[in-house]
N, C-alpha and C positions, 0 to 999 in steps of 0.2 A: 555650571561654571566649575571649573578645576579649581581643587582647594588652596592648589598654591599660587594660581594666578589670583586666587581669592588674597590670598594670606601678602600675596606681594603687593597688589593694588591698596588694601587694607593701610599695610605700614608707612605708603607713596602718600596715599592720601590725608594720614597720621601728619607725616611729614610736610605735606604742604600748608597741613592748617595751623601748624605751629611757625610757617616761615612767615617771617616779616613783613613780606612782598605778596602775601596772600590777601585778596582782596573781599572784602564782606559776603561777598556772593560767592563765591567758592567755599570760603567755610562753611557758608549754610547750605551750599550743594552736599558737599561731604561731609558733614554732621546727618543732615537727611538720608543719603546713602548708608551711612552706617546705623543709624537706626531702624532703618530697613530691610538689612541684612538678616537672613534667616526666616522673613514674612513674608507674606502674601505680596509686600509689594516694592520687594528684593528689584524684580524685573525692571519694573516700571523708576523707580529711583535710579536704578544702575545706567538706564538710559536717558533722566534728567541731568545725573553729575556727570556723564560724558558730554552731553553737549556743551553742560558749563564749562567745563574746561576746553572743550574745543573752542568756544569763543571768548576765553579768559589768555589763553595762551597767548605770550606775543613774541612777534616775528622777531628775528632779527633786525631788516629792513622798519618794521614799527618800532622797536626801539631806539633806532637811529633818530626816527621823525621824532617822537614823542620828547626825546632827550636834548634834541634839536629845535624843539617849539617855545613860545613863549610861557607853554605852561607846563613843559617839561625844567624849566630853568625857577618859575614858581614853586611846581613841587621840590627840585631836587639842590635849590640854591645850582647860582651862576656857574661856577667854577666846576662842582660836581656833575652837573648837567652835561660840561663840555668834555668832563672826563667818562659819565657815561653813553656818552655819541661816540667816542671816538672806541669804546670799548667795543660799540655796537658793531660797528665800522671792522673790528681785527673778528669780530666772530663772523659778519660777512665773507669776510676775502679769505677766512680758513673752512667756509663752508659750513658753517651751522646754520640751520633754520631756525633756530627760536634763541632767545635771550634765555642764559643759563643762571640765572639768579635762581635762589631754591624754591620757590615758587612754581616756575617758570621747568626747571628741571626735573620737579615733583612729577606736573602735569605731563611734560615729554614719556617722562618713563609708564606713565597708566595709560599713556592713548597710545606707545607701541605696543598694548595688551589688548587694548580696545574691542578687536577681536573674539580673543577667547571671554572677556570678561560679558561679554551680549549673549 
């Protein structure tokens, strides 16, 4: 793995576990990755916290559901909910695929690495 796809995945991943919008299982993804790092089983973890975030990641289009559901309006209270649908909604029709909350934007920027980092 190149050092500075290292070094940039490293500070993404830094970043996601300090965001809000990070959920339990991703920071244990990326606490595990990073203790991993530099061991025998660099490999093997690099290719557990990738898939985490490949299925933590949410879409645009699941943002709109989720912010749109009975228990998107639970978690997010009434009003905020219909203000994060509608948010979901303007990143749709300018073309984003995932919800850019910093989470969400952490994981975007490590899985277009994804690549180098395998």
């Amino acid at each position: 793995m190149n050092e500075n796809i290292k070094e940039f995945a490293v500070q993404k991943a830094k970043e996601l576990m300090n965001a809000s919008t990070c959920c339990p299982e991703a920071k244990a993804a990326v606490q595990n990755w990073l203790d991993a790092l530099g061991t025998d089983r660099e490999a093997e973890q690099t290719r557990t916290f990738l898939a985490e975030l490949e299925m933590d990641i949410v879409t645009a289009d699941g943002l709109i559901a989720f912010a749109g559901s009975e228990a998107g309006e639970r978690v997010f209270g009434k009003e905020m909910a219909k203000n994060i649908a509608a948010h979901g909604r303007e990143l749709k029709a300018a073309g984003a695929a995932y919800c850019d909350c910093p989470a969400c934007s952490a994981v975007a920027a490590i899985l277009e690495k994804k690549d180098e980092l395998l």
